[in-house]
C-alpha positions in Angstrom: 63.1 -31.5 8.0 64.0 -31.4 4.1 63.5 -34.3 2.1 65.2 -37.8 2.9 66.1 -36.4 6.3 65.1 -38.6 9.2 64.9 -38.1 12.9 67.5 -40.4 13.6 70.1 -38.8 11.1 69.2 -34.9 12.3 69.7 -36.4 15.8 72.9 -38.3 15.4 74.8 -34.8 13.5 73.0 -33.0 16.4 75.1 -35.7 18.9 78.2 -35.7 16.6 78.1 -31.6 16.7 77.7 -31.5 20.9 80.5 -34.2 20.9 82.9 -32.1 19.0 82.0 -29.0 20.6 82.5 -31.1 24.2 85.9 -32.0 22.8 86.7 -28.9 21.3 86.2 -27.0 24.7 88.3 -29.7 26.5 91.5 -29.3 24.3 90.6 -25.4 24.4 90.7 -25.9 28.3 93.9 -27.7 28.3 95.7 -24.9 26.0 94.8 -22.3 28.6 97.0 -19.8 30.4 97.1 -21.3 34.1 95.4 -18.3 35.2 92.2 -18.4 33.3 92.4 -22.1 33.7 91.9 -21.7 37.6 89.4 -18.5 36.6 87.1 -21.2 35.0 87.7 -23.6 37.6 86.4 -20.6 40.1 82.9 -20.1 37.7 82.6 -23.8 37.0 80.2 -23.7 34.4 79.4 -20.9 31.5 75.6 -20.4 30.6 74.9 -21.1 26.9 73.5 -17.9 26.6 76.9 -16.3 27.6 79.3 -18.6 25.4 77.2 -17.6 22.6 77.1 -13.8 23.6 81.0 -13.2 24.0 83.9 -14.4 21.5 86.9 -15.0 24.6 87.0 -17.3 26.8 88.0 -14.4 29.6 85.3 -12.5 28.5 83.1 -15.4 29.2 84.8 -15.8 32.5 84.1 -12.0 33.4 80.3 -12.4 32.3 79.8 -15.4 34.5 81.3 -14.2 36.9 79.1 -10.8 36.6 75.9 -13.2 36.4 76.7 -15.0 39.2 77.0 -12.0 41.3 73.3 -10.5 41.0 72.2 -14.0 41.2 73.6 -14.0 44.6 72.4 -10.6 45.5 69.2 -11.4 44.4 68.8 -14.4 46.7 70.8 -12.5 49.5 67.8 -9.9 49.2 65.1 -12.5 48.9 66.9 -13.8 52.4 66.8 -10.4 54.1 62.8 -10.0 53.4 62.5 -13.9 54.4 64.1 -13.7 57.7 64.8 -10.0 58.1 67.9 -7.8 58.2 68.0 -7.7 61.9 68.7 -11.3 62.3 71.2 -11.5 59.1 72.9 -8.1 61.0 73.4 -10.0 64.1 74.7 -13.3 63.0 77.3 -11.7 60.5 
């Protein structure tokens, strides 16, 4: 914290900036092509760590997407060794 900074000031510009990022990304949602609107309705929401890795909003789709995908095989695999691949086998 540099000099004459308080808490309270660093945390109401630290508010003020989420705000107009919050805001920014509405109006930025609303400007969309119907298309990748419904795409980010699909993903629901991006990980920070992805918004900050990729510069278009469909390229942030994509990544999600991607992420979400070997989440999901990840737990489906955790599954199988949990209740085995011969029960998954017969109920699907």
């Amino acid at each position: 914290m540099g000099r004459g900074e308080s808490p309270l000031c660093l945390n109401g510009a630290l508010i003020l900036s989420i705000i107009i990022d919050e805001v920014d990304t509405q109006m930025t949602t609303l400007e969309l092509d119907p298309k990748l609107a419904r795409a980010l309705e699909l993903i629901g929401s991006i990980d920070p760590d992805i918004e900050e890795s990729w510069s278009t909003i469909a390229e942030r789709v994509l990544a999600q997407a991607m992420e979400n995908v070997e989440l999901a095989e990840r737990r489906l695999r955790e599954i199988q060794d949990l209740v085995g691949e011969r029960v998954l086998a017969e109920c699907c």
